[in-house]
TIMI-464446 format. One record per atom (N, C-alpha, C): residue number from 1; atom name; x, y, z. Coordinates in steps of 0.001 Angstrom, whole numbers, padded with zeros to 6 digits. Each point is the difference from the previous one (the first is absolute). Example, Ala and Ser with C-alpha at 12.3 -4.5 7.8 and 13.67 -1.06 7.14 Angstrom:
! TIMI-464446
@k = 1, a = N, u = 013190, v = -005690, w = 007800;
@k = 1, a = CA, u = -000890, v = 001190, w = 000000;
@k = 1, a = C, u = 000900, v = 001200, w = 000000;
@k = 2, a = N, u = -000350, v = 001050, w = -000720;
@k = 2, a = CA, u = 000820, v = 001190, w = 000060;
@k = 2, a = C, u = -000770, v = 001090, w = 000730;
! end
This chain:
! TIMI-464446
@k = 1, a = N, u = 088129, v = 262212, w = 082654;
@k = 1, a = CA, u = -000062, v = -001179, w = -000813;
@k = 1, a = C, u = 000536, v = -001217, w = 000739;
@k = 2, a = N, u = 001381, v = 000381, w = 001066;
@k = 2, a = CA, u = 000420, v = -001285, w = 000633;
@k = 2, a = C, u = -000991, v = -000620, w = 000925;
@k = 3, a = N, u = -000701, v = 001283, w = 000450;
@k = 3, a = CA, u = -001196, v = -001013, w = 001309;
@k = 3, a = C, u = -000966, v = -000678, w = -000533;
@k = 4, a = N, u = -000532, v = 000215, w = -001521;
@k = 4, a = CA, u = -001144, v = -000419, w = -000668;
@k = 4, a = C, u = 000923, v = -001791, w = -000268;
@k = 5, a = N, u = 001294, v = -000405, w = -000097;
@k = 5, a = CA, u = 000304, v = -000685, w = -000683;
@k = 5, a = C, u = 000584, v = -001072, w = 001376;
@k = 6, a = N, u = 000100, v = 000547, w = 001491;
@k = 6, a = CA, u = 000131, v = -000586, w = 001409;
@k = 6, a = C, u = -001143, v = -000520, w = 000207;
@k = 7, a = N, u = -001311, v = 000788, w = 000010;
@k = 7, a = CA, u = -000877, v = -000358, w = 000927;
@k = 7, a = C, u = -000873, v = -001145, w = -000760;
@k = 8, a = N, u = 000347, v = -000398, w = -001107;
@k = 8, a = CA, u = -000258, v = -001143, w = -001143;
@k = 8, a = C, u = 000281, v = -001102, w = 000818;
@k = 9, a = N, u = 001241, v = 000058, w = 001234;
@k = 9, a = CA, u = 000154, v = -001257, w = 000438;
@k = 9, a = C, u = -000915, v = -000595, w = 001228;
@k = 10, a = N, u = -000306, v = -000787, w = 000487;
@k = 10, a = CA, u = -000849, v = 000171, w = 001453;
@k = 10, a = C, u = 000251, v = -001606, w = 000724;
@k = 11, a = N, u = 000504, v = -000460, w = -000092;
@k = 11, a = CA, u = 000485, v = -001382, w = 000566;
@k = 11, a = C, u = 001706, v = 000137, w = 000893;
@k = 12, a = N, u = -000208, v = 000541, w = 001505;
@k = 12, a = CA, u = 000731, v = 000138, w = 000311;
@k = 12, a = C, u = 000691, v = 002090, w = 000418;
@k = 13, a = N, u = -000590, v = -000018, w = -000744;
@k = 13, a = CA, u = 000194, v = 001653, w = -000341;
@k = 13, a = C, u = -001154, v = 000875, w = 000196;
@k = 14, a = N, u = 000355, v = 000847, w = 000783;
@k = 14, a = CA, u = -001271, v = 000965, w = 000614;
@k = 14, a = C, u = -000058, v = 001646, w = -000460;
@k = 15, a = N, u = -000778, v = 000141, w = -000609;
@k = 15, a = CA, u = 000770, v = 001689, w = -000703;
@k = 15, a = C, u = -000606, v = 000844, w = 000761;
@k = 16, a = N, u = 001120, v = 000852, w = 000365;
@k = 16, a = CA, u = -001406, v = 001805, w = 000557;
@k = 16, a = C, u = 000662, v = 000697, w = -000782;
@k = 17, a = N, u = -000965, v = 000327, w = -000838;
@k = 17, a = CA, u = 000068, v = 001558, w = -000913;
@k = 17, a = C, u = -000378, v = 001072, w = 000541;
@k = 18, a = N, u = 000646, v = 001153, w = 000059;
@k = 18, a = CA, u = -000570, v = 000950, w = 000579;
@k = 18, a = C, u = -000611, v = 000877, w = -000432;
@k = 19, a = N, u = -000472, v = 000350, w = 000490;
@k = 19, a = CA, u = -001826, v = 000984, w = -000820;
@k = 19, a = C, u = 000466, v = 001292, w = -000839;
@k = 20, a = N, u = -000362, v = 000838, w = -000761;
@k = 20, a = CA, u = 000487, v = 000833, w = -000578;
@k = 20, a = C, u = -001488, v = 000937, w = 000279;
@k = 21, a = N, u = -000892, v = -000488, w = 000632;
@k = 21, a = CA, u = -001016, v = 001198, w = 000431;
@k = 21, a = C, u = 000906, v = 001095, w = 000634;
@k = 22, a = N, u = -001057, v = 001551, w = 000466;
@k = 22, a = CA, u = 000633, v = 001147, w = -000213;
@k = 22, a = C, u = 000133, v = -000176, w = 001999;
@k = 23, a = N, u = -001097, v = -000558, w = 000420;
@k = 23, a = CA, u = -000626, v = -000056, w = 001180;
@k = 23, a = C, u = 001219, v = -000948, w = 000917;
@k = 24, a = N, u = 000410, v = -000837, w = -000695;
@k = 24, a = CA, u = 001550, v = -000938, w = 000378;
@k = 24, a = C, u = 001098, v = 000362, w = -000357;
@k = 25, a = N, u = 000278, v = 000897, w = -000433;
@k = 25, a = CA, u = 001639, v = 000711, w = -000334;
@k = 25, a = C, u = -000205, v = 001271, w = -000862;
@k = 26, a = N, u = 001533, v = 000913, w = 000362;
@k = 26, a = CA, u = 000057, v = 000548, w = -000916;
@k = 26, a = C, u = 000386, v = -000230, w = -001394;
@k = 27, a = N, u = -000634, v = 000178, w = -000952;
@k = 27, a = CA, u = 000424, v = 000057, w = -001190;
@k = 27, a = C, u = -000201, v = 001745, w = -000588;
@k = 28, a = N, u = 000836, v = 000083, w = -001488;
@k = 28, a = CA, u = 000521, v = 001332, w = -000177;
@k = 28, a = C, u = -001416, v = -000180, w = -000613;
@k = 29, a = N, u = -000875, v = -000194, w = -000557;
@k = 29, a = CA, u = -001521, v = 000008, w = -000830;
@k = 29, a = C, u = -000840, v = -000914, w = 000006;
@k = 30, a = N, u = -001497, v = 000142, w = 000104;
@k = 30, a = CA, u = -000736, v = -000724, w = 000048;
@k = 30, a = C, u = 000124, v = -001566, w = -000689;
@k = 31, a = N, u = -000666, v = -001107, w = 000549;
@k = 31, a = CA, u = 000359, v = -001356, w = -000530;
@k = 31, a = C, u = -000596, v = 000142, w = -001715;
@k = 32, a = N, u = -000916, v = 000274, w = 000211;
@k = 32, a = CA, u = -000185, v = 000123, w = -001094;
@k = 32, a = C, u = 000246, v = 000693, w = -001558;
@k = 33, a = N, u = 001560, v = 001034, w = 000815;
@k = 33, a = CA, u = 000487, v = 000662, w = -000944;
@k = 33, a = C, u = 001060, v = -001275, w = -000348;
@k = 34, a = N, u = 000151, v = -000491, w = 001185;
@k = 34, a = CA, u = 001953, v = -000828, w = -000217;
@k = 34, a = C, u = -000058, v = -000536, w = -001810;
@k = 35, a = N, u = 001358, v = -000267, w = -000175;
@k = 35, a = CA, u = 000007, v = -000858, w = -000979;
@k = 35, a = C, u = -000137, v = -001346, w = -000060;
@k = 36, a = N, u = -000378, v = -000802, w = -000969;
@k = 36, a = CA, u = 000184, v = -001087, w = -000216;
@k = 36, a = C, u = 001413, v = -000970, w = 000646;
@k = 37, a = N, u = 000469, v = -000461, w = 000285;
@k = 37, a = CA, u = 001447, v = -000540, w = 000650;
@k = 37, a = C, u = 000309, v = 001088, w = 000706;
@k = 38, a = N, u = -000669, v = 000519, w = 000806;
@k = 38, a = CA, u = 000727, v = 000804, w = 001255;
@k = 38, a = C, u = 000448, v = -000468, w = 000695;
@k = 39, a = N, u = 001083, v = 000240, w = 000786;
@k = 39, a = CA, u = 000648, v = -000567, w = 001540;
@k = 39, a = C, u = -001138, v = -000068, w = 000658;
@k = 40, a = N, u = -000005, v = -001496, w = 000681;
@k = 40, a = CA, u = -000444, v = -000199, w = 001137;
@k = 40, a = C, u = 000704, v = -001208, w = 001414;
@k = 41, a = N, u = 000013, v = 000235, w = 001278;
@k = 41, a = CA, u = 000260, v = -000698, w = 000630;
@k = 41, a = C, u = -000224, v = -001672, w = 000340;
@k = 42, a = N, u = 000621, v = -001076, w = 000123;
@k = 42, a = CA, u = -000664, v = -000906, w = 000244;
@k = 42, a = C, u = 001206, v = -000979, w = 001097;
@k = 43, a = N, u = -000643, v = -000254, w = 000983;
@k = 43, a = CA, u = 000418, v = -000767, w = 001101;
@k = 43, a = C, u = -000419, v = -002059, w = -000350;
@k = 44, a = N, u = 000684, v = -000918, w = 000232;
@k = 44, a = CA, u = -000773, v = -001424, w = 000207;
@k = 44, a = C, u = 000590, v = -001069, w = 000841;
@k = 45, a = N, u = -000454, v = -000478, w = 000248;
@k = 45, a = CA, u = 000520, v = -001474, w = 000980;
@k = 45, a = C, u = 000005, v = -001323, w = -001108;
@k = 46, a = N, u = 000950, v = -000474, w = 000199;
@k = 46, a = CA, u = 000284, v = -001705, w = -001005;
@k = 46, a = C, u = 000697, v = -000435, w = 000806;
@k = 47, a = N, u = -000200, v = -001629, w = -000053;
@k = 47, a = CA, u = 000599, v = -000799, w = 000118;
@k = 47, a = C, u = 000809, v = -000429, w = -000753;
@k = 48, a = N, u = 001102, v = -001152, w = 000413;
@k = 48, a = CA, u = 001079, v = 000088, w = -000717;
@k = 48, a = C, u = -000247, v = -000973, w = -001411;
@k = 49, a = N, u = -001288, v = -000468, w = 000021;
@k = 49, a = CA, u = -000243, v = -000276, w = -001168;
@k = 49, a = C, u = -000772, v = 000865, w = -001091;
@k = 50, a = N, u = -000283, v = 000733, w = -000145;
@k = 50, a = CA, u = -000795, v = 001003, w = -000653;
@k = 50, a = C, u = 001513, v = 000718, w = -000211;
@k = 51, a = N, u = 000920, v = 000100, w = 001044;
@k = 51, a = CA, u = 000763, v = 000855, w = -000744;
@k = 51, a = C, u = 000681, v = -000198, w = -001028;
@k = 52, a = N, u = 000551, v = -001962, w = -000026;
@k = 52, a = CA, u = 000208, v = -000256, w = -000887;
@k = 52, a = C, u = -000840, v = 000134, w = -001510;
@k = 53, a = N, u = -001134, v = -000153, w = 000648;
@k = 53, a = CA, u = -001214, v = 000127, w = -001611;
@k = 53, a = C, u = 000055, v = 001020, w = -000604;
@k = 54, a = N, u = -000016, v = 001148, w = 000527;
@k = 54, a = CA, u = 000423, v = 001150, w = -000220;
@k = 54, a = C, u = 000671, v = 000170, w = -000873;
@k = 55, a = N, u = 001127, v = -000850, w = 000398;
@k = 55, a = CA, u = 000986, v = 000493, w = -001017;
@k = 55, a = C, u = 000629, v = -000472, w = -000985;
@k = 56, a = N, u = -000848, v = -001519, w = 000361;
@k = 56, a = CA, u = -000029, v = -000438, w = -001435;
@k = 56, a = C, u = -000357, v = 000860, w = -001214;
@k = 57, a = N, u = -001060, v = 000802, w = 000200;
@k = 57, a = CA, u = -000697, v = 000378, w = -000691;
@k = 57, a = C, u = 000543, v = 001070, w = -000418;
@k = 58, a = N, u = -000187, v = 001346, w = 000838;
@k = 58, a = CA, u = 000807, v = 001522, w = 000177;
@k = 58, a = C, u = 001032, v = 000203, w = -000005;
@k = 59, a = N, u = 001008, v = -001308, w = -000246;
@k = 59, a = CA, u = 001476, v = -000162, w = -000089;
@k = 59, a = C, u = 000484, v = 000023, w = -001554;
@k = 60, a = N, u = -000779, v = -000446, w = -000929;
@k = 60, a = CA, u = -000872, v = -000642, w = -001202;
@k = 60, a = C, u = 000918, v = 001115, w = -001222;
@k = 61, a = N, u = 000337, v = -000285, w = -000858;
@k = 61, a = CA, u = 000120, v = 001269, w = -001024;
@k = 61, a = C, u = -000790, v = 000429, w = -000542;
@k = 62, a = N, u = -001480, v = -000840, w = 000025;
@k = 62, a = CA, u = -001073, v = 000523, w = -000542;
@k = 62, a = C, u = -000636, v = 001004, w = 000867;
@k = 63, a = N, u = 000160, v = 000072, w = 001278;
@k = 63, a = CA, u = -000376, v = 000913, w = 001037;
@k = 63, a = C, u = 000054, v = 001570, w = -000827;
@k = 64, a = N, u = -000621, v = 000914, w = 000749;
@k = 64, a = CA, u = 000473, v = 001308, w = -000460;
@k = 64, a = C, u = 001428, v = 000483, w = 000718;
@k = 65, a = N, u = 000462, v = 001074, w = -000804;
@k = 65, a = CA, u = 001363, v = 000247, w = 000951;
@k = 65, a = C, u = -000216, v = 000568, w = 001094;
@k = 66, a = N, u = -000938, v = 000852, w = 000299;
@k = 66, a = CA, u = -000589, v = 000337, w = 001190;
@k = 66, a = C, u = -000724, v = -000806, w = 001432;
@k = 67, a = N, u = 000058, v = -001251, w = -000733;
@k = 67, a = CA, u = -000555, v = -001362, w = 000792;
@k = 67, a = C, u = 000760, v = -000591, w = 000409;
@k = 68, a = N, u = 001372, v = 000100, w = -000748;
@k = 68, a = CA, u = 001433, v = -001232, w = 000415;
@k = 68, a = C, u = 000465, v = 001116, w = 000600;
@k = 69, a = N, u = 000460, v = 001186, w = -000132;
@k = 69, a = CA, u = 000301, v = 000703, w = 001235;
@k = 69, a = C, u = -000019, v = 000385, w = 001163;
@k = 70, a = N, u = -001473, v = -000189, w = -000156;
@k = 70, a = CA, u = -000331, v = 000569, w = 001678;
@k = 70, a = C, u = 000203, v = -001918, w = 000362;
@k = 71, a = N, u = -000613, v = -000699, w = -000562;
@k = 71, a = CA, u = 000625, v = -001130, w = 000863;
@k = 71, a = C, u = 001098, v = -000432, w = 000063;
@k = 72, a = N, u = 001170, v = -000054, w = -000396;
@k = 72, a = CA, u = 001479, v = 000170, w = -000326;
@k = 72, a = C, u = -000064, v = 000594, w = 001510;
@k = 73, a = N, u = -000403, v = 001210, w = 000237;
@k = 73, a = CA, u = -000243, v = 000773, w = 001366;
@k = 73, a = C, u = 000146, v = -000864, w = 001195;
@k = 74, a = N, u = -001617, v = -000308, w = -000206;
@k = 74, a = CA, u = -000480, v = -001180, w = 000875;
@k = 74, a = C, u = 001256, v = -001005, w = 000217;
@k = 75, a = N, u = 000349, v = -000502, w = -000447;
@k = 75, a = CA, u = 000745, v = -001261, w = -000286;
@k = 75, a = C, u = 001408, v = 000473, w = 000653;
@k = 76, a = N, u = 000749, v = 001461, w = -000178;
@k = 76, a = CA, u = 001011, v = -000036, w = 000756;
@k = 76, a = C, u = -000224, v = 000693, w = 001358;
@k = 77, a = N, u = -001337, v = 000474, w = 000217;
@k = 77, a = CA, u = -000260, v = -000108, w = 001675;
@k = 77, a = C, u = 000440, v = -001089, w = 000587;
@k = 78, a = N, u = -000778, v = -000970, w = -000752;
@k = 78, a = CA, u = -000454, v = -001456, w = 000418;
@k = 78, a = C, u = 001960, v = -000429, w = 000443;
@k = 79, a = N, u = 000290, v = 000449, w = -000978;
@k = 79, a = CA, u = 001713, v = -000597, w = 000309;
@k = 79, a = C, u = 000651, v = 000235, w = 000992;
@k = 80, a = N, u = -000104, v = 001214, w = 000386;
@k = 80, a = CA, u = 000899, v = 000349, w = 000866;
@k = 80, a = C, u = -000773, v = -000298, w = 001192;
@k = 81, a = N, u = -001176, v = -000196, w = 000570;
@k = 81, a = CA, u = -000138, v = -001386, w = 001171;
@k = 81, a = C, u = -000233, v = -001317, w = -000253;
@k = 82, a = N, u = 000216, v = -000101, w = -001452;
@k = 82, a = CA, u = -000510, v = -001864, w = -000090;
@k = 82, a = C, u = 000579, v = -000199, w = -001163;
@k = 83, a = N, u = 001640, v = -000116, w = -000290;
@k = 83, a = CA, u = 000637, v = -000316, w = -001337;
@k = 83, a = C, u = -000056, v = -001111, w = -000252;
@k = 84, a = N, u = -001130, v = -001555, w = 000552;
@k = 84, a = CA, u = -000094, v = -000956, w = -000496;
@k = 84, a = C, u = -001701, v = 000320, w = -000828;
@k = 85, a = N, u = -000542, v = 000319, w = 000714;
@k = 85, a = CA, u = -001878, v = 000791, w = -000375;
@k = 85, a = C, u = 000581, v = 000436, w = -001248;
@k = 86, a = N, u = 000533, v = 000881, w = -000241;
@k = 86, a = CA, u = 000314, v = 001085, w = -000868;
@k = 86, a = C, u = 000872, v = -001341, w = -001777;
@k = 87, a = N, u = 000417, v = -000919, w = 000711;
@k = 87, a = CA, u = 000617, v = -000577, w = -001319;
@k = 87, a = C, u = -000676, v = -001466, w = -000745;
@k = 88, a = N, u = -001128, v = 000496, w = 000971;
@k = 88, a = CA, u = -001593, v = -001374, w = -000706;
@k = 88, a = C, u = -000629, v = 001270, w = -000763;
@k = 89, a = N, u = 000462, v = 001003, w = -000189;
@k = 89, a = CA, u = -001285, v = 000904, w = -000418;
@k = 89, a = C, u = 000400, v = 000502, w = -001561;
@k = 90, a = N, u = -000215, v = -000359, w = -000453;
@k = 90, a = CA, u = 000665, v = -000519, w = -001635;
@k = 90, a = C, u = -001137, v = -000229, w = -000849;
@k = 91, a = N, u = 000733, v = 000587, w = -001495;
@k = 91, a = CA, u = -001417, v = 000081, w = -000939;
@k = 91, a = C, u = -000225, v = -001531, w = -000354;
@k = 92, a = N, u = -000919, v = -000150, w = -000794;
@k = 92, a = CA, u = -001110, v = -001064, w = -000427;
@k = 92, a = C, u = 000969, v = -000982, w = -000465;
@k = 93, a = N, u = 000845, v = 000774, w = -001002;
@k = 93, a = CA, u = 001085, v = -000983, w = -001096;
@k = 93, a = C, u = 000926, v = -000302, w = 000906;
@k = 94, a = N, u = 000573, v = 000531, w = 000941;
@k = 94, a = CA, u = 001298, v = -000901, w = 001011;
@k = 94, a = C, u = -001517, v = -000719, w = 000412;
@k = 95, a = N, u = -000404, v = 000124, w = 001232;
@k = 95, a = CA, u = -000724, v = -001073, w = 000511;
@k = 95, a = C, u = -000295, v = -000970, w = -000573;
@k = 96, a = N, u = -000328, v = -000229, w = -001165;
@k = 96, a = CA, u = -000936, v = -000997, w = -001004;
@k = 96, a = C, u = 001252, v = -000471, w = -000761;
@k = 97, a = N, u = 001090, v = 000617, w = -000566;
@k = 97, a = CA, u = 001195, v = -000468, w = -000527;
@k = 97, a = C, u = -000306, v = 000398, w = -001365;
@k = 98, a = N, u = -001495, v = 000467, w = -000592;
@k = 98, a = CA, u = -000088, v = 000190, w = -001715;
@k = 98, a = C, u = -000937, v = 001249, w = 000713;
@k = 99, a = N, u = -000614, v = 001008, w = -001395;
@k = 99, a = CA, u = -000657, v = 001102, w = -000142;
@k = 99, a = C, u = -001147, v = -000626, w = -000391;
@k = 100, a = N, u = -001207, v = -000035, w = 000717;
@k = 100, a = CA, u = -001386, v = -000166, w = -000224;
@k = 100, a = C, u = -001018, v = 000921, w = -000452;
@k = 101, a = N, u = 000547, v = 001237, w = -000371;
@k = 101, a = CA, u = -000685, v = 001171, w = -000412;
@k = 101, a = C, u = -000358, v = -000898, w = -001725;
@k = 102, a = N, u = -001008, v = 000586, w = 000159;
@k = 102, a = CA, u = -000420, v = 000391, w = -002101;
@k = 102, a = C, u = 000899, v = 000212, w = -000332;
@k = 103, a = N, u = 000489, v = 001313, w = 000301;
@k = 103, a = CA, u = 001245, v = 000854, w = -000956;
@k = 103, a = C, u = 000650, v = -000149, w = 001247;
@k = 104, a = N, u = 001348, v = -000277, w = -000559;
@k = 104, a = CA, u = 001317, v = -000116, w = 000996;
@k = 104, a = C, u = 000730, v = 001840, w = -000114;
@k = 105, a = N, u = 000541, v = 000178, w = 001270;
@k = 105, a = CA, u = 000686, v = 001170, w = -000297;
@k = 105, a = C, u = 001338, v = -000040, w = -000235;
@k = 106, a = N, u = 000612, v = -001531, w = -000134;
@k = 106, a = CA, u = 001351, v = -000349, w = -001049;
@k = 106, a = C, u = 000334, v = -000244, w = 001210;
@k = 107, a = N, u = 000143, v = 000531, w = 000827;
@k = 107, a = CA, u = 000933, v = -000191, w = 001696;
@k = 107, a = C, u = 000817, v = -001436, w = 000179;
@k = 108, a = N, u = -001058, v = -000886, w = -000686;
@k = 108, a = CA, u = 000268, v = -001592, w = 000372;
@k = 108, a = C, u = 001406, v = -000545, w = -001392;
@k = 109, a = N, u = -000356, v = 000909, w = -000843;
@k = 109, a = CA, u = 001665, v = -000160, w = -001318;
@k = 109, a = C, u = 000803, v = 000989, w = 000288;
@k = 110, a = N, u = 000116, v = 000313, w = 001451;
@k = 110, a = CA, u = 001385, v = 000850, w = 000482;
@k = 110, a = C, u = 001228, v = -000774, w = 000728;
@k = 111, a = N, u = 001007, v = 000255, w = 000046;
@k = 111, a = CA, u = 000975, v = -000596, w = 001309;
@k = 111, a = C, u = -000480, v = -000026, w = 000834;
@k = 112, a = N, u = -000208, v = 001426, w = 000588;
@k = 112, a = CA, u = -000045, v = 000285, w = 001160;
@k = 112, a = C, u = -001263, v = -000762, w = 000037;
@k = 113, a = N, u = -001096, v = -000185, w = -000039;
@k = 113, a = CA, u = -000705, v = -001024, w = 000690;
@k = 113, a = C, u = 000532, v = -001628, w = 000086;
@k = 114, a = N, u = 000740, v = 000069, w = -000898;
@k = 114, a = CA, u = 000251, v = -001688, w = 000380;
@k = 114, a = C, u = 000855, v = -000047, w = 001072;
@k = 115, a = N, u = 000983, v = 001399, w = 000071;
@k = 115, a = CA, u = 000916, v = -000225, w = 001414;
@k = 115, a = C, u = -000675, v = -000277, w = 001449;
@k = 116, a = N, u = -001423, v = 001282, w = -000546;
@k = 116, a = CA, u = -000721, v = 000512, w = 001443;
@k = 116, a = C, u = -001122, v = -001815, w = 000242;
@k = 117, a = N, u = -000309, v = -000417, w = -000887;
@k = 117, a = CA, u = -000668, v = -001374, w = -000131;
@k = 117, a = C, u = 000647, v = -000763, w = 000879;
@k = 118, a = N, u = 001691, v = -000247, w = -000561;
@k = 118, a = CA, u = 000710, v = -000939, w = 000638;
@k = 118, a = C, u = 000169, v = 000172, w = 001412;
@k = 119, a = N, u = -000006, v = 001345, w = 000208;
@k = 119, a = CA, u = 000187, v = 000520, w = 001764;
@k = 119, a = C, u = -001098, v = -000240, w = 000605;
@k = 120, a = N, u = -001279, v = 000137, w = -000778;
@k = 120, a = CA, u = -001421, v = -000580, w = 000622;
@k = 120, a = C, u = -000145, v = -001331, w = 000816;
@k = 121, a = N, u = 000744, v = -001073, w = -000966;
@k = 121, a = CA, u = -000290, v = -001015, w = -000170;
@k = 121, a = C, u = 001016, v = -000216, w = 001240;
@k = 122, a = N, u = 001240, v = 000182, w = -000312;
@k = 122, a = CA, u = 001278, v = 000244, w = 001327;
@k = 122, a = C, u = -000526, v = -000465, w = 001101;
@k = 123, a = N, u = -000628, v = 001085, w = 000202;
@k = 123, a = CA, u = -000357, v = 000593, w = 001569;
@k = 123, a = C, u = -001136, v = -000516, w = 000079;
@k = 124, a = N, u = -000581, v = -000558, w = -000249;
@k = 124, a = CA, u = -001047, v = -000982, w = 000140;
@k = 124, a = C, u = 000331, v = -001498, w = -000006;
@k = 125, a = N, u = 000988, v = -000463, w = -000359;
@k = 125, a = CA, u = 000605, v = -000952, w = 000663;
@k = 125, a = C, u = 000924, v = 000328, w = 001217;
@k = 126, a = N, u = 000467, v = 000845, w = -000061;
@k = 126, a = CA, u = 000894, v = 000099, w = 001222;
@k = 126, a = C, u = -001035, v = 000097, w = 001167;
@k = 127, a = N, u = -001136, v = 000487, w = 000162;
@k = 127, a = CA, u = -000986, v = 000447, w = 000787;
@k = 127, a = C, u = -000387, v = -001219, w = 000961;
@k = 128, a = N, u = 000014, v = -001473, w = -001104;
@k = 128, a = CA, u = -000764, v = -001084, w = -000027;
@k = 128, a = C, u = 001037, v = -000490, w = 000414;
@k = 129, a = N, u = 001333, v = 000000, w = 000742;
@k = 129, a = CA, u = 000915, v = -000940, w = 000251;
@k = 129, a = C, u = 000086, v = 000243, w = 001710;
! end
């Protein structure tokens, strides 16, 4: 379900999914037995803007939890060689400062986002000095 909801992006971001034919890997049963949301592999290249887009999005509470996780993932790779990369990469409502969803997932009438907002905003002036 997470690669169906990656490879949605394409500006900046390059996806390889990897094949689940029988002829390209082992798998324990035919493709056509697998289930629906089976594990599958997926490799991509982004730039450092897509990564931010990304995560605007997949950062999101509306995301699935399986979508903010594995990018949550992504995102603390990203940290531990690039802890400035890694702190532009923030959901929709810090970036934007309000929740633009239809339905809000409340996130934006918490503390903790107004703290994590204010640290947004922080370090984005400090950046600029």
């Amino acid at each position: 379900m997470v690669v169906v909801k990656l490879v949605r992006h394409f500006i900046g971001f390059i996806p390889f999914v990897h094949s689940q034919r029988e002829d390209r890997r082992q798998l324990d049963c035919s493709r056509d037995e697998l289930p629906q949301g089976s594990l599958n592999d997926m490799d991509f290249s982004a730039n450092a803007q897509a990564l931010i887009n990304i995560s605007r999005k997949r950062l999101c509470g509306q995301a699935s939890k399986e979508t903010r996780e594995t990018w949550k993932k992504v995102k603390a790779g990203i940290a531990e060689k690039d802890p400035v990369m890694a702190s532009k990469m923030v959901p929709e409502c810090i970036y934007r400062g309000f929740c633009p969803e239809l339905t809000c997932c409340g996130y934006v009438n918490t503390q903790k986002y107004k703290e994590r907002l204010e640290e947004y905003r922080k370090e984005a002036i400090e950046s600029h000095k």
